[in-house]
Each structure stands twice: as structure tokens, then as C-alpha cells.
mmCIF file of the N, C-alpha and C atoms, coordinates in Angstrom:
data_MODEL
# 
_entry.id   MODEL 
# 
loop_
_atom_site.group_PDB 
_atom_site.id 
_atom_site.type_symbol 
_atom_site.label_atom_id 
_atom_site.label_alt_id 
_atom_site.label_comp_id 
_atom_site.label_asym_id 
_atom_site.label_entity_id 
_atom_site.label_seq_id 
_atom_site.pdbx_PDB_ins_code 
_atom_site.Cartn_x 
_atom_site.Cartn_y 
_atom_site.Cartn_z 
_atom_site.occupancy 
_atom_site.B_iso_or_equiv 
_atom_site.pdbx_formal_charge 
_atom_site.auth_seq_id 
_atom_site.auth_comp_id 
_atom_site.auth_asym_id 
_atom_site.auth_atom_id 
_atom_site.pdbx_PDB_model_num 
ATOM 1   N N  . UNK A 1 1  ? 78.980  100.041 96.900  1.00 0.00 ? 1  UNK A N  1 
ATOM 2   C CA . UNK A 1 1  ? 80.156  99.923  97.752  1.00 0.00 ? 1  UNK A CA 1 
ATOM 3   C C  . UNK A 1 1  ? 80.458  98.465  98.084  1.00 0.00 ? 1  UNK A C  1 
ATOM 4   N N  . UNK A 1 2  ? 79.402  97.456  98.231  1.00 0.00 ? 2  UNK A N  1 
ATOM 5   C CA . UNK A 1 2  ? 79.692  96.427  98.879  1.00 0.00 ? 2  UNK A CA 1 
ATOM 6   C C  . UNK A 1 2  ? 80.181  95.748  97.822  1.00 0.00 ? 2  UNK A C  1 
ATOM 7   N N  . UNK A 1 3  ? 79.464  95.699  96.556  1.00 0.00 ? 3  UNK A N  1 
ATOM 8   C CA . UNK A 1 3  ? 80.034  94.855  95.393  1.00 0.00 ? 3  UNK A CA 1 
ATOM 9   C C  . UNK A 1 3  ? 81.621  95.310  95.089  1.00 0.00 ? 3  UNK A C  1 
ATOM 10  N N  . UNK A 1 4  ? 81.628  96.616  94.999  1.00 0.00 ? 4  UNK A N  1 
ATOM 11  C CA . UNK A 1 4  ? 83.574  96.738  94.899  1.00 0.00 ? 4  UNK A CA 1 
ATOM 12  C C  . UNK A 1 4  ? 83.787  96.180  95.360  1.00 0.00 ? 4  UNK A C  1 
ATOM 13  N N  . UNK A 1 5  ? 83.755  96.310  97.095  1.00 0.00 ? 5  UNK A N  1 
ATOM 14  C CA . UNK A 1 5  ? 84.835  95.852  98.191  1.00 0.00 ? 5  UNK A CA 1 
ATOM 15  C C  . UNK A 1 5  ? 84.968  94.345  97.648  1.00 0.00 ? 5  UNK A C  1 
ATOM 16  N N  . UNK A 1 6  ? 83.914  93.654  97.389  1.00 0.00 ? 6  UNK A N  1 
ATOM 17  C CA . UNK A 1 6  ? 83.907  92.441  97.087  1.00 0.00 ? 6  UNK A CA 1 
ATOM 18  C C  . UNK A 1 6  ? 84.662  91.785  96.172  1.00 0.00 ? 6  UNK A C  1 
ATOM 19  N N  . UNK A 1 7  ? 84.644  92.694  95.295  1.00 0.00 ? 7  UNK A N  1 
ATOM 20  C CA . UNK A 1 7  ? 85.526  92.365  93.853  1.00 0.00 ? 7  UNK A CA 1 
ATOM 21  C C  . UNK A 1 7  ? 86.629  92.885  94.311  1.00 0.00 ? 7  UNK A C  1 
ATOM 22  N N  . UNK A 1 8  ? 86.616  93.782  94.910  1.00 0.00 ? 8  UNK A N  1 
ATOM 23  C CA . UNK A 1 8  ? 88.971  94.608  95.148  1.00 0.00 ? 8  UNK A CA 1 
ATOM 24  C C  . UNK A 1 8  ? 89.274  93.308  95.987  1.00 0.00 ? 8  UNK A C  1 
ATOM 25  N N  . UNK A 1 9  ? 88.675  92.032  96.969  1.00 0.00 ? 9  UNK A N  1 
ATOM 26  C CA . UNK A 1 9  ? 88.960  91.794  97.663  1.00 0.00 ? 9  UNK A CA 1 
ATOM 27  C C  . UNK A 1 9  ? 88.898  90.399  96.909  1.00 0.00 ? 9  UNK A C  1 
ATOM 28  N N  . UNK A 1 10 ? 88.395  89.702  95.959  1.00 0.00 ? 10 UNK A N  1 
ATOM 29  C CA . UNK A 1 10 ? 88.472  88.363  95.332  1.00 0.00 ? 10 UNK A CA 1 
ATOM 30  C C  . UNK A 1 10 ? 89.614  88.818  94.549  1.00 0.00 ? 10 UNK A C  1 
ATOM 31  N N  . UNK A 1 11 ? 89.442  90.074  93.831  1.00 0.00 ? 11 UNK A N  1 
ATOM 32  C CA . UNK A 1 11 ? 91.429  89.872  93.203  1.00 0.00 ? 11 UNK A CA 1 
ATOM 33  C C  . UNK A 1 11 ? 92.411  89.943  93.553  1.00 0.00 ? 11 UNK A C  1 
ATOM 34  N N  . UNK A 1 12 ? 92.151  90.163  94.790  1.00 0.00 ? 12 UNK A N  1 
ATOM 35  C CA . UNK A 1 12 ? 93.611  90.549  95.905  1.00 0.00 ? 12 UNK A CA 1 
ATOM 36  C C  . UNK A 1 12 ? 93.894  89.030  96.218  1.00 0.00 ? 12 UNK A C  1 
ATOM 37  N N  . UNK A 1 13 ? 93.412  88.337  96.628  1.00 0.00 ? 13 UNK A N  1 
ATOM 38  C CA . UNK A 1 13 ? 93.304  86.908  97.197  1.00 0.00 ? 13 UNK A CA 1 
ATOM 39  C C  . UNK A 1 13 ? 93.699  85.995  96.051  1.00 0.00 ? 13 UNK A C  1 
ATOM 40  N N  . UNK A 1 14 ? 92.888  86.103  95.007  1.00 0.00 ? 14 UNK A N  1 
ATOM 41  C CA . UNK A 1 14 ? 93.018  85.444  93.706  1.00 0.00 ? 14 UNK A CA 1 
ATOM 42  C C  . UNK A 1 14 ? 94.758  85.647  93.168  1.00 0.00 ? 14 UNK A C  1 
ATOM 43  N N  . UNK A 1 15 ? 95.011  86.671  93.464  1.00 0.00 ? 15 UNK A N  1 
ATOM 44  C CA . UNK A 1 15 ? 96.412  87.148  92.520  1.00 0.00 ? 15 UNK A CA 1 
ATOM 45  C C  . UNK A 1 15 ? 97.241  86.871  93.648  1.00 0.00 ? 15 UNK A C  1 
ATOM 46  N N  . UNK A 1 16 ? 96.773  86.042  94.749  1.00 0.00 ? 16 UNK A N  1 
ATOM 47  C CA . UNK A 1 16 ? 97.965  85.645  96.077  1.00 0.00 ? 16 UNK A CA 1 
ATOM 48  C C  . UNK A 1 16 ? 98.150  83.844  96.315  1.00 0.00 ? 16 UNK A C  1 
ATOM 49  N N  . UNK A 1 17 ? 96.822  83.017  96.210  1.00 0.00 ? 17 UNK A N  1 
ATOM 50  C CA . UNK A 1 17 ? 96.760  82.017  96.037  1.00 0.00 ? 17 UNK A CA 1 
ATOM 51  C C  . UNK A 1 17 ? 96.642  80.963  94.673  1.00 0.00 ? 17 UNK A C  1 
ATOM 52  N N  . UNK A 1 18 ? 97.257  79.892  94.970  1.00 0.00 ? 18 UNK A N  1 
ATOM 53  C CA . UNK A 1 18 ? 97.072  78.777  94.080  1.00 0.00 ? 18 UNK A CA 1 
ATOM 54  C C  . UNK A 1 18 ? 95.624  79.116  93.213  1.00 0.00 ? 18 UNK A C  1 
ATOM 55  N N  . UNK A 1 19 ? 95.914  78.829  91.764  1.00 0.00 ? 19 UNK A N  1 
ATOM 56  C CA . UNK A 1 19 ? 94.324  78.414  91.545  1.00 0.00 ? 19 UNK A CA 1 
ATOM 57  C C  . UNK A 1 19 ? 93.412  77.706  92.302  1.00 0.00 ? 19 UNK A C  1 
ATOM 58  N N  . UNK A 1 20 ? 92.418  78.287  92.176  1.00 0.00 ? 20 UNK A N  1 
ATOM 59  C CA . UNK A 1 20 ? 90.800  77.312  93.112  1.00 0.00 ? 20 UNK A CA 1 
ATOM 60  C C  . UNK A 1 20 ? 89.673  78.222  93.205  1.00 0.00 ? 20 UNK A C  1 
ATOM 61  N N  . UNK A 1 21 ? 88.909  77.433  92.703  1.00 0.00 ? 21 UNK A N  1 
ATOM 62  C CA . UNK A 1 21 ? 87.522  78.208  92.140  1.00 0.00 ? 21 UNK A CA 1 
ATOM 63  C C  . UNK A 1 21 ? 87.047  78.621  93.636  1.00 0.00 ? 21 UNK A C  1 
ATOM 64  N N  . UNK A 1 22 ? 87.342  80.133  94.097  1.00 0.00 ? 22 UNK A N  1 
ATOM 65  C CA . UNK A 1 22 ? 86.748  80.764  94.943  1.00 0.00 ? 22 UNK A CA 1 
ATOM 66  C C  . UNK A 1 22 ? 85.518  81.512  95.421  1.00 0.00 ? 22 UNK A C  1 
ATOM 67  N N  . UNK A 1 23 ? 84.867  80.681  96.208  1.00 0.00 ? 23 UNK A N  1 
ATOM 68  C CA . UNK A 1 23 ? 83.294  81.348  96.054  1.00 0.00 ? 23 UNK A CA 1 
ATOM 69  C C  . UNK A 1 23 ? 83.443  82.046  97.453  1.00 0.00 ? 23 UNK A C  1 
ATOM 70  N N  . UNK A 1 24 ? 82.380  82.862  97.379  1.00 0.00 ? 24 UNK A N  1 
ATOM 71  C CA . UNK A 1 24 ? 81.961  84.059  98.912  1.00 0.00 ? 24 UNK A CA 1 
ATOM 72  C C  . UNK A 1 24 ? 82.833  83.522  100.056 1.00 0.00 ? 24 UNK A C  1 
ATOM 73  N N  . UNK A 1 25 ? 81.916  82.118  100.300 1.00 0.00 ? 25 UNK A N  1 
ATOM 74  C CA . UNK A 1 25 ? 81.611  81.617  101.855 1.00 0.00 ? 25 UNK A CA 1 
ATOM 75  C C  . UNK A 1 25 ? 82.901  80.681  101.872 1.00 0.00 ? 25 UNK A C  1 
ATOM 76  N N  . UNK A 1 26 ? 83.712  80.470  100.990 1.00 0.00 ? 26 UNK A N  1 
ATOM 77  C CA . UNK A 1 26 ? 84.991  79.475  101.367 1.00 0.00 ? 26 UNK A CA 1 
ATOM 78  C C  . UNK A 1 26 ? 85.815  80.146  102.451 1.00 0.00 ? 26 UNK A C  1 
ATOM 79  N N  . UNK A 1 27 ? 86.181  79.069  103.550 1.00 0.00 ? 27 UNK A N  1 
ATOM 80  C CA . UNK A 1 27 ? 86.844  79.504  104.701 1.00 0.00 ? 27 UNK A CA 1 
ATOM 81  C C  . UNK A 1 27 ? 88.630  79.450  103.858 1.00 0.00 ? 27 UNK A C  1 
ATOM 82  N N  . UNK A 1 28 ? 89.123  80.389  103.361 1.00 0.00 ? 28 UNK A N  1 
ATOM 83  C CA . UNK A 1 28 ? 90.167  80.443  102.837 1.00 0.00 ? 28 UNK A CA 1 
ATOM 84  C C  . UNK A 1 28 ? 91.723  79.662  103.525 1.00 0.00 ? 28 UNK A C  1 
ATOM 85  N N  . UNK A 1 29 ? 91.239  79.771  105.097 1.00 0.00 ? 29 UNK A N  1 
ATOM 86  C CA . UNK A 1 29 ? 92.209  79.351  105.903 1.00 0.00 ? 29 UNK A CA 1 
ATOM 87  C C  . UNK A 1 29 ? 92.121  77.122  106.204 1.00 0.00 ? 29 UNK A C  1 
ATOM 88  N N  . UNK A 1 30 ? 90.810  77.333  106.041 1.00 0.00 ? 30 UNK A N  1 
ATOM 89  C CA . UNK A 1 30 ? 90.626  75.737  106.246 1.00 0.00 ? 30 UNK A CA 1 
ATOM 90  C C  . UNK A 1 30 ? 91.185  75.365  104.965 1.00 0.00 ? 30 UNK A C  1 
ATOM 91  N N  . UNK A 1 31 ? 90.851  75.734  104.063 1.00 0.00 ? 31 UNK A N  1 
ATOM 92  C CA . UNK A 1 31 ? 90.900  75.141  102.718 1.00 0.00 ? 31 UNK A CA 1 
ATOM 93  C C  . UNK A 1 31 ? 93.058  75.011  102.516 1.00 0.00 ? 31 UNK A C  1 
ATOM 94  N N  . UNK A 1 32 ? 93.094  75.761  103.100 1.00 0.00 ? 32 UNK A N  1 
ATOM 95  C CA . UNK A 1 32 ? 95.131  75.779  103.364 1.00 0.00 ? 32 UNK A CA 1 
ATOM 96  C C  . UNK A 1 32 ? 95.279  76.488  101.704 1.00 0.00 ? 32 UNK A C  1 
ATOM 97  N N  . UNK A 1 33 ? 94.466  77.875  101.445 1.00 0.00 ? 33 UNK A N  1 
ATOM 98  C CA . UNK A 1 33 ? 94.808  78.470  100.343 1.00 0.00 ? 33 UNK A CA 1 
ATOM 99  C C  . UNK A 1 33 ? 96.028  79.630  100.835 1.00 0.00 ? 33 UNK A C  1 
ATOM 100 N N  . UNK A 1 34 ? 95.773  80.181  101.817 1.00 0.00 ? 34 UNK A N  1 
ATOM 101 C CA . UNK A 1 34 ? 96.873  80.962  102.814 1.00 0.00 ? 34 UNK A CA 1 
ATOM 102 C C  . UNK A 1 34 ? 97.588  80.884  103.809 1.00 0.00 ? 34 UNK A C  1 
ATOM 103 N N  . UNK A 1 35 ? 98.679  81.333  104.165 1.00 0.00 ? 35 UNK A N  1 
ATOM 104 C CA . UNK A 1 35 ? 99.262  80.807  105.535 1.00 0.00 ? 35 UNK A CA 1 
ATOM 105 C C  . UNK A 1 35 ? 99.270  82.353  106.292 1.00 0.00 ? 35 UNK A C  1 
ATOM 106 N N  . UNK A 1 36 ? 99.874  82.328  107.475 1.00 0.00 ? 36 UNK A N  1 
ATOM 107 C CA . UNK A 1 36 ? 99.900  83.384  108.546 1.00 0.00 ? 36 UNK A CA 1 
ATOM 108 C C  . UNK A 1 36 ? 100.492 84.596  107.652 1.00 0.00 ? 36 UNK A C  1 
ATOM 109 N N  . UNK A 1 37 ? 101.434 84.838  106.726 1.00 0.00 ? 37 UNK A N  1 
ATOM 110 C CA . UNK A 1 37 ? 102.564 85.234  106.015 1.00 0.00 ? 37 UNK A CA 1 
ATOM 111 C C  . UNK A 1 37 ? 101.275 86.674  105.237 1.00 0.00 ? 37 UNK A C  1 
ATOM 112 N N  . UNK A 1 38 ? 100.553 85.868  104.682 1.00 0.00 ? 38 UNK A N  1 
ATOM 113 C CA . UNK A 1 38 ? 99.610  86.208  103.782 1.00 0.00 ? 38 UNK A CA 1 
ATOM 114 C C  . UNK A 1 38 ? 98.330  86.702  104.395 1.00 0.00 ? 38 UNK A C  1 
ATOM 115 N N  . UNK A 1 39 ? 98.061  85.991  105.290 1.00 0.00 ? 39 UNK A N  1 
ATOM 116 C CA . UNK A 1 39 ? 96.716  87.046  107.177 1.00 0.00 ? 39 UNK A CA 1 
ATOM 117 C C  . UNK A 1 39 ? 97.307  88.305  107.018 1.00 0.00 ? 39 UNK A C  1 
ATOM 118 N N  . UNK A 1 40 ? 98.206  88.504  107.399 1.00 0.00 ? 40 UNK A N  1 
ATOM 119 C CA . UNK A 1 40 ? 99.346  90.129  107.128 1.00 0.00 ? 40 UNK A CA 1 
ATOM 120 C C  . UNK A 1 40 ? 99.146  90.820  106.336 1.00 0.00 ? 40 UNK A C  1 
ATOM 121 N N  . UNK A 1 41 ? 99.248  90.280  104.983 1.00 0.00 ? 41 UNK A N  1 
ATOM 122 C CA . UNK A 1 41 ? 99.685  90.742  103.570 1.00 0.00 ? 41 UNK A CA 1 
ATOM 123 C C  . UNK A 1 41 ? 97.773  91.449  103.397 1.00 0.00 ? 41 UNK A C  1 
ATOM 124 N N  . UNK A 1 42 ? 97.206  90.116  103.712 1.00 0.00 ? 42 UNK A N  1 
ATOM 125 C CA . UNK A 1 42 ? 95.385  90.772  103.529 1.00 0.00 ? 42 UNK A CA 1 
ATOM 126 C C  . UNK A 1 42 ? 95.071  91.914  104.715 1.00 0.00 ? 42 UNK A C  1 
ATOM 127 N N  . UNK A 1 43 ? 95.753  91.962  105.435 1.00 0.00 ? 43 UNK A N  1 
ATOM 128 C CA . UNK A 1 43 ? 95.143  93.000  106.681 1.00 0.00 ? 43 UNK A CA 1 
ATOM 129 C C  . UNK A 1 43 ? 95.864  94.189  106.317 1.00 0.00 ? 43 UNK A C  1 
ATOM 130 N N  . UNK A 1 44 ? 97.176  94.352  105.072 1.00 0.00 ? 44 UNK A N  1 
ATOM 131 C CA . UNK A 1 44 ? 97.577  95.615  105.315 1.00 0.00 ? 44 UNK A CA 1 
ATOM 132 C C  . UNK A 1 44 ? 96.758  95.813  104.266 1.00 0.00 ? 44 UNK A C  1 
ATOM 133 N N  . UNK A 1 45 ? 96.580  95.115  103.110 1.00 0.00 ? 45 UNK A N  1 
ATOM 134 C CA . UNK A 1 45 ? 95.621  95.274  101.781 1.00 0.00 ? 45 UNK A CA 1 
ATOM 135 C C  . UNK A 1 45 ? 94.356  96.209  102.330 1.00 0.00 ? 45 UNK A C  1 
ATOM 136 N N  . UNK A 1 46 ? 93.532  95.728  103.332 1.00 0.00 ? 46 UNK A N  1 
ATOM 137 C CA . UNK A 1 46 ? 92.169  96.317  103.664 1.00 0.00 ? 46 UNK A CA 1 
ATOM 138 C C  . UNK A 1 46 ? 92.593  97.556  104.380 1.00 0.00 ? 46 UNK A C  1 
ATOM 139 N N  . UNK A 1 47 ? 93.767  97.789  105.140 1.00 0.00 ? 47 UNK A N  1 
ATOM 140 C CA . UNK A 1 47 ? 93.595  99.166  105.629 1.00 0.00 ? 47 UNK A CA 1 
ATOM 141 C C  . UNK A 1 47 ? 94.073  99.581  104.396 1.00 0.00 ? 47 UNK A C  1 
ATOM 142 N N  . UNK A 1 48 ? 95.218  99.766  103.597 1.00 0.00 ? 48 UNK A N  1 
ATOM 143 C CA . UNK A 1 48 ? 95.640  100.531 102.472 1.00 0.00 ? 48 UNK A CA 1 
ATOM 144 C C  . UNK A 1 48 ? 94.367  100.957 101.210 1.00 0.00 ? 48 UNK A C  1 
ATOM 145 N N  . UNK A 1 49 ? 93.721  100.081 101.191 1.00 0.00 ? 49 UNK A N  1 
ATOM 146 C CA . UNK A 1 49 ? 92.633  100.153 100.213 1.00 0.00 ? 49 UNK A CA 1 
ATOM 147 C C  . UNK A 1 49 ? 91.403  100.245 100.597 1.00 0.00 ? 49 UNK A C  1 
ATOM 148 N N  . UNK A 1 50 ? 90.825  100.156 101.684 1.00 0.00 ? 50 UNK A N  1 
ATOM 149 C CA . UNK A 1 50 ? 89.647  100.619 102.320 1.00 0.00 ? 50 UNK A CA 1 
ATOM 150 C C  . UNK A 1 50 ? 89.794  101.681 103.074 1.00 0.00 ? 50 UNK A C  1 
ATOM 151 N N  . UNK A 1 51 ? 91.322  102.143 103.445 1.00 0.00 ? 51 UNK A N  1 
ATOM 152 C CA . UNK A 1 51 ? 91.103  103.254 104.722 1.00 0.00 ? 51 UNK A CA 1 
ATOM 153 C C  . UNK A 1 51 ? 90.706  103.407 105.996 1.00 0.00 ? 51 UNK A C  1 
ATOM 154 N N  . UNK A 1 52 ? 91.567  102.117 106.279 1.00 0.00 ? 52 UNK A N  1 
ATOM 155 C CA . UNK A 1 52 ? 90.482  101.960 107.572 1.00 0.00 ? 52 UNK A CA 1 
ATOM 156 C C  . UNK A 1 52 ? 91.767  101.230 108.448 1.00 0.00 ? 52 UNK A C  1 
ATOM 157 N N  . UNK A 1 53 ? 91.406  101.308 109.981 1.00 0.00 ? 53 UNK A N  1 
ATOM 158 C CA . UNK A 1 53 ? 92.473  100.538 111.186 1.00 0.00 ? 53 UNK A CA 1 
ATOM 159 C C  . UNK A 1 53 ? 91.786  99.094  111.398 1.00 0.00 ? 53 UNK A C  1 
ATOM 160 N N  . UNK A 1 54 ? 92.755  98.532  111.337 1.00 0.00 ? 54 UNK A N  1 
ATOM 161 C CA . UNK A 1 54 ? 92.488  97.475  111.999 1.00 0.00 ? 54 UNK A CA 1 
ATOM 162 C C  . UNK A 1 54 ? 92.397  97.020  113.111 1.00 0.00 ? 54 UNK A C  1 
ATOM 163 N N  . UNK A 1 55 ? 91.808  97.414  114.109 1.00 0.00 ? 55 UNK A N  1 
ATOM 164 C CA . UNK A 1 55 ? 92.543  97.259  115.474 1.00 0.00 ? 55 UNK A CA 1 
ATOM 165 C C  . UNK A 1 55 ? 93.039  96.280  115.642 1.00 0.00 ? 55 UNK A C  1 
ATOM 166 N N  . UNK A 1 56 ? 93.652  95.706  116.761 1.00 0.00 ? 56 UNK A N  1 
ATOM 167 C CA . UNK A 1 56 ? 94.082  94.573  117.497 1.00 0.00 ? 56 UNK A CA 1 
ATOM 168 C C  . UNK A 1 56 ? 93.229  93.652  117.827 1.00 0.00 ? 56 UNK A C  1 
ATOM 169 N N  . UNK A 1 57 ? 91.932  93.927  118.589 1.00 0.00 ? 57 UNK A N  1 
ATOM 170 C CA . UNK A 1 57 ? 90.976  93.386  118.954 1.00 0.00 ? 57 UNK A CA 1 
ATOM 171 C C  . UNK A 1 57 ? 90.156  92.817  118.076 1.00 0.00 ? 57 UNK A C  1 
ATOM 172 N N  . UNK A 1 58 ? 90.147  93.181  116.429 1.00 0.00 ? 58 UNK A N  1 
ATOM 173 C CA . UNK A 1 58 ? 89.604  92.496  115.431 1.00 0.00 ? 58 UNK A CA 1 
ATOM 174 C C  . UNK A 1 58 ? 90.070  91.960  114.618 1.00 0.00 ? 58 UNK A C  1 
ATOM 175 N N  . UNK A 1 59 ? 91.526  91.373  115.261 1.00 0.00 ? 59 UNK A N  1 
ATOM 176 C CA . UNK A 1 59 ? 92.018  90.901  113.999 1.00 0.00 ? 59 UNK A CA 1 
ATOM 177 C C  . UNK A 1 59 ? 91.956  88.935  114.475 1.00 0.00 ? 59 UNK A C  1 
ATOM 178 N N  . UNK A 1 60 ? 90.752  89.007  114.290 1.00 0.00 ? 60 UNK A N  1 
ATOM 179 C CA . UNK A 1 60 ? 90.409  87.827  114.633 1.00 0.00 ? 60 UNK A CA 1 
ATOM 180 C C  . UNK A 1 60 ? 89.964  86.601  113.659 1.00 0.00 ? 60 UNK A C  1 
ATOM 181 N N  . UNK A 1 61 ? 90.296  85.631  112.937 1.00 0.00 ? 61 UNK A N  1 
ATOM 182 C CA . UNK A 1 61 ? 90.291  84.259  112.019 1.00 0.00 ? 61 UNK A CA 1 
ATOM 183 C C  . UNK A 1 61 ? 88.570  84.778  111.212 1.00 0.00 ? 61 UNK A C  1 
ATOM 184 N N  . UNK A 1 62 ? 87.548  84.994  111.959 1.00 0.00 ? 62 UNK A N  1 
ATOM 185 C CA . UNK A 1 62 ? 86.443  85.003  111.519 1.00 0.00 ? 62 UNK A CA 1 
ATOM 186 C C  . UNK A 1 62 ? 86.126  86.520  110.650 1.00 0.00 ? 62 UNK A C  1 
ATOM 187 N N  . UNK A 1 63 ? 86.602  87.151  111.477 1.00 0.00 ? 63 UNK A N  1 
ATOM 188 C CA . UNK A 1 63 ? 86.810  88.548  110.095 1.00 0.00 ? 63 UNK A CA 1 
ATOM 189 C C  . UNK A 1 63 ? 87.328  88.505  108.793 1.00 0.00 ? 63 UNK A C  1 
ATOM 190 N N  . UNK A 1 64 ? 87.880  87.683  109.048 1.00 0.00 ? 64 UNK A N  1 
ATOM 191 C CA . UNK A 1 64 ? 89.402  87.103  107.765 1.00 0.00 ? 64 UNK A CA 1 
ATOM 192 C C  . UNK A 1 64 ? 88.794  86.098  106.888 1.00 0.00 ? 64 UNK A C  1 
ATOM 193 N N  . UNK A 1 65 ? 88.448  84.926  107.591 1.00 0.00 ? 65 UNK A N  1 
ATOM 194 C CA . UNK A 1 65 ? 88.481  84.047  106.954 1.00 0.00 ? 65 UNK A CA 1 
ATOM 195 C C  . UNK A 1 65 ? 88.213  83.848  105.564 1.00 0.00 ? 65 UNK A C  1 
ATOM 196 N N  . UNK A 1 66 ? 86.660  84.542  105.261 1.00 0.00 ? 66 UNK A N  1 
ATOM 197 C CA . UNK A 1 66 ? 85.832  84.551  103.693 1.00 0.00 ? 66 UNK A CA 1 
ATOM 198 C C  . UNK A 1 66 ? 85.535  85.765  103.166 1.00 0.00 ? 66 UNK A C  1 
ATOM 199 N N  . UNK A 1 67 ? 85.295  85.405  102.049 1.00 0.00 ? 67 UNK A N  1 
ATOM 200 C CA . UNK A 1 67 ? 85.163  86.847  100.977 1.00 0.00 ? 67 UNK A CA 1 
ATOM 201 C C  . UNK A 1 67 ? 84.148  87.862  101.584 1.00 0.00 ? 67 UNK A C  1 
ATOM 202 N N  . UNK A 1 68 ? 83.099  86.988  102.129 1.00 0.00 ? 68 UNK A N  1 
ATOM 203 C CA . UNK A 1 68 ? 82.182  87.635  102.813 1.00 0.00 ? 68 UNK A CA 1 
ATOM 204 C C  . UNK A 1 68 ? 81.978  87.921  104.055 1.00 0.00 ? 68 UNK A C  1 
ATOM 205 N N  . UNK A 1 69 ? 83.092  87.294  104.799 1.00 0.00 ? 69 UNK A N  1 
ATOM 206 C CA . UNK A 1 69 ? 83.035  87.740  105.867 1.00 0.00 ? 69 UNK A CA 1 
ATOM 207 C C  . UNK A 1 69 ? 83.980  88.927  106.142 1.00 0.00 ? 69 UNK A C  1 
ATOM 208 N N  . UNK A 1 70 ? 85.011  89.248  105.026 1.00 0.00 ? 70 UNK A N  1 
ATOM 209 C CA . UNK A 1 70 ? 86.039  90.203  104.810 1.00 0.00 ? 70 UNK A CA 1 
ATOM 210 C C  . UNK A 1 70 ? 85.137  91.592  104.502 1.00 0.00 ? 70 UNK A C  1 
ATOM 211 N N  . UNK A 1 71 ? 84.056  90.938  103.462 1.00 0.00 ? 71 UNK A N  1 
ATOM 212 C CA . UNK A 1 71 ? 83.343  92.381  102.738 1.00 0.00 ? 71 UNK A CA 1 
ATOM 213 C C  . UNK A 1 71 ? 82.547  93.250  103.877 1.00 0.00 ? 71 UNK A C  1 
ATOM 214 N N  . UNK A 1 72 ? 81.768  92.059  104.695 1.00 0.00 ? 72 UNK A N  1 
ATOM 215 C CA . UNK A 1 72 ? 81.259  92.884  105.834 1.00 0.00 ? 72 UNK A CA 1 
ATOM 216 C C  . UNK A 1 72 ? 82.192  93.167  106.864 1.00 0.00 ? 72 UNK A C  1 
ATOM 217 N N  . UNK A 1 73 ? 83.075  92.995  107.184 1.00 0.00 ? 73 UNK A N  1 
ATOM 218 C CA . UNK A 1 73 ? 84.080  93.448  107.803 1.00 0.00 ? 73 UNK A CA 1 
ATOM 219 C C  . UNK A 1 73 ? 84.469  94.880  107.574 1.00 0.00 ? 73 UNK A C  1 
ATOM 220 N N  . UNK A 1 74 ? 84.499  95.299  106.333 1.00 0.00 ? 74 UNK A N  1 
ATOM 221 C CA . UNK A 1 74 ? 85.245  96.396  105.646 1.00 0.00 ? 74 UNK A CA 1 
ATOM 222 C C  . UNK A 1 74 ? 84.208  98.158  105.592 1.00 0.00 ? 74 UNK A C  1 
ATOM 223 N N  . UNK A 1 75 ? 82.513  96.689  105.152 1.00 0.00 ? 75 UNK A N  1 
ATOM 224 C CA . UNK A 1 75 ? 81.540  97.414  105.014 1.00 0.00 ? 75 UNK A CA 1 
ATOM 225 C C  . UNK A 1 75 ? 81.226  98.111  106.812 1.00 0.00 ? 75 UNK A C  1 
ATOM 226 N N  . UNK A 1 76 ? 81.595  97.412  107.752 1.00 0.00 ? 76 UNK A N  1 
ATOM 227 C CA . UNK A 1 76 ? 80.947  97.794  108.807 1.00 0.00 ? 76 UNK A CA 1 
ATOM 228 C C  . UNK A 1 76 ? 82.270  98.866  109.189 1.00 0.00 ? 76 UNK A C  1 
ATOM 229 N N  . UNK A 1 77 ? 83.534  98.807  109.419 1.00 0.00 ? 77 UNK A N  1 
ATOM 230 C CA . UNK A 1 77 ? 84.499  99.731  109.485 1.00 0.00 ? 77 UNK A CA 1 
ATOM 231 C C  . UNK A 1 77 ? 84.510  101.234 108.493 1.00 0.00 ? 77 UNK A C  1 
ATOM 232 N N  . UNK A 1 78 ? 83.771  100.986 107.348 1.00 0.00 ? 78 UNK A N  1 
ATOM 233 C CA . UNK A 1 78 ? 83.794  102.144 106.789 1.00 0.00 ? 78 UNK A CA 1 
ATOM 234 C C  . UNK A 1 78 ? 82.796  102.939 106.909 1.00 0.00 ? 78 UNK A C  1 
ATOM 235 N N  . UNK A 1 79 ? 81.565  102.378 107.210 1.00 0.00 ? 79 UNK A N  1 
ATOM 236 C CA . UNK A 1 79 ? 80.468  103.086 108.073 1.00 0.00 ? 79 UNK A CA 1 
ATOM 237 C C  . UNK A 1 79 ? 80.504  103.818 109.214 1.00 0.00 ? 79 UNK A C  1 
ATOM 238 N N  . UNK A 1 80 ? 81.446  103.084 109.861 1.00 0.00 ? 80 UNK A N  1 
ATOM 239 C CA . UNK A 1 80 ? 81.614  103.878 111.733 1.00 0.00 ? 80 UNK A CA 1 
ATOM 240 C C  . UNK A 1 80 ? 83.074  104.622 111.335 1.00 0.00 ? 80 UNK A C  1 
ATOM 241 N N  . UNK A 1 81 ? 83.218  105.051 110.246 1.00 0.00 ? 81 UNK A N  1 
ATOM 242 C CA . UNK A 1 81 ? 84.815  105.876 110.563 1.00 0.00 ? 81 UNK A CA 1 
ATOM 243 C C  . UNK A 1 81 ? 84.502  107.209 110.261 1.00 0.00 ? 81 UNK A C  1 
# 
């Protein structure tokens, strides 16, 4: 499960930003690969394709930011649903 999420979630990103060799731990937002436009576009991606709410209360820069911080994000929401 975790390796999908991982991979549905580097091609989603990949097929949205500029080329740039994207690893796990890159903070996607420091690096200025996305803007606010595209935070959106990835938060409806993870509920549509993981099945899952996002609440309000987690839609916070550090959930978002990296591949890996997205995967455990997704991994811990699909456990408690």
C-alpha cells in the first residue's frame, strides 16, 4: 500500500510541475515547484484517489509538503477510516 500511494503520488506531482529530479524528502513548496493553485489540485487528487476527507484541520504545509510526508499522510487516513 505504501509503495503505490507513493508512486500514484510522484506521478501526480511529476505530470504537474516543471522538470526536477524529485526525491521523497524535497519540500516541494520551498523549492517553488508549486503554487497555492496546485495545494488544491493535490488535496482533491488524495481524497479522489485515496478515499479519504481531508479535514480542515489537516490541511496544513507539513502534510503537503513531501512525497513522504504526503505518503504518510494518506497511509495514516486510510488506516483510521
Amino acid at each position: 500500500m505504501i509503495e503505490q500511494a507513493k508512486d500514484k503520488i510522484f506521478k501526480f506531482i511529476g505530470s504537474h510541475v516543471s522538470p526536477h529530479r524529485l526525491n521523497d524528502d524535497d519540500d516541494i513548496f520551498q523549492l517553488g515547484l508549486v503554487n497555492s493553485l496546485f495545494a488544491m489540485q493535490l488535496v482533491g487528487f488524495v481524497e479522489k484517489e485515496f478515499a479519504i476527507i481531508v479535514e480542515n484541520e489537516e490541511l496544513k504545509i507539513d502534510n503537503f509538503k513531501s512525497v513522504t510526508n504526503l505518503t504518510k499522510y494518506v497511509e495514516c487516513k486510510s488506516v483510521n477510516k
